[in-house]
N, C-alpha and C positions, 0 to 999 in steps of 0.2 A: 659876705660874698663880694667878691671882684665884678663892677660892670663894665664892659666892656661897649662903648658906643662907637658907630661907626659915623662917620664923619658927615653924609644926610642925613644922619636923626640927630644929630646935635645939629646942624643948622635947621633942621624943621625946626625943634624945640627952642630953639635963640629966636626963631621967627614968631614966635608966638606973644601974644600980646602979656604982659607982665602978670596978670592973676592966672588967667590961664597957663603959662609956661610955671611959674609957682606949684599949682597942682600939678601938672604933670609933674618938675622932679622932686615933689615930694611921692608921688607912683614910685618912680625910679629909687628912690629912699627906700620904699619898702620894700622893692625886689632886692635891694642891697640886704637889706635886713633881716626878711626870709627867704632869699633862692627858693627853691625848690618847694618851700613848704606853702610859699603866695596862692589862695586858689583867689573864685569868684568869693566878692564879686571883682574883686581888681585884679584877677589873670585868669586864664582860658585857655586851654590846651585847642589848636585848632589842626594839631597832626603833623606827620612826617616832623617830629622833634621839636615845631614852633609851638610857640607858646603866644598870646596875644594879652600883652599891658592896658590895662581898659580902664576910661577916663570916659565918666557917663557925664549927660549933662549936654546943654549946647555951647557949644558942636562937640562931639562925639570924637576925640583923640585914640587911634588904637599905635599902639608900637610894635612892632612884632619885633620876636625875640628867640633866641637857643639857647643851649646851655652847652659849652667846649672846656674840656678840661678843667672843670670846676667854677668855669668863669660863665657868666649871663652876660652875650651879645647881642648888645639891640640894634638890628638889620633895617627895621623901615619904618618910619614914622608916618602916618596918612591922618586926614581926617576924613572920619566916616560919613559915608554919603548916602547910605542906604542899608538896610536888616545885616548883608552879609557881605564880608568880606568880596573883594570881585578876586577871579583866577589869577587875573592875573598881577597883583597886589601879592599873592600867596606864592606864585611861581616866581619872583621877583627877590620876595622876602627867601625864598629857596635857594637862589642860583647866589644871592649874596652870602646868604650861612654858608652853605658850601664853598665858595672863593674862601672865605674867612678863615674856615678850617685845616682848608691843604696847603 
């Protein structure tokens, strides 16, 4: 599968310290490798079409991500700061899939 990054999740992911960004794109690796089929524990559907890339461990990396025209776009990279995603992390990751799409 085609990934598709957008331009702050590859500088989130370049900012990260060298072992840690190693794991994350090897995450990325494997979304490459099963699309669709990645569930937990390393993805997570969290609705309206995102999907969440999960890097457990301290600190806690999520990417959030879609899937367009056969390709996996990852929209937002954060580090997780608490149990659940906050709104606006989710509407954010929203408003970018969508630019991306039309």
């Amino acid at each position: 599968m085609n990934i598709i990054v957008l331009r702050q999740v590859r500088e989130f992911v370049d900012s990260l310290d060298m072992p840690l960004r190693s794991d994350v794109e090897g995450l990325i690796d494997l979304l490459k490798q099963y699309g669709h089929a990645l569930s937990m524990p390393f993805a997570k559907p969290i609705g309206s079409g995102l999907w969440e890339l999960r890097q457990t461990g301290r600190p806690q990396i999520r990417i959030l991500y879609g899937f367009h025209r056969g390709e996996a776009v990852l929209v937002l990279a954060l580090k997780k700061q608490r149990s659940a995603l906050r709104t606006q992390e989710i509407i954010l990751a929203r408003q970018r899939f969508k630019t991306y799409c039309s």
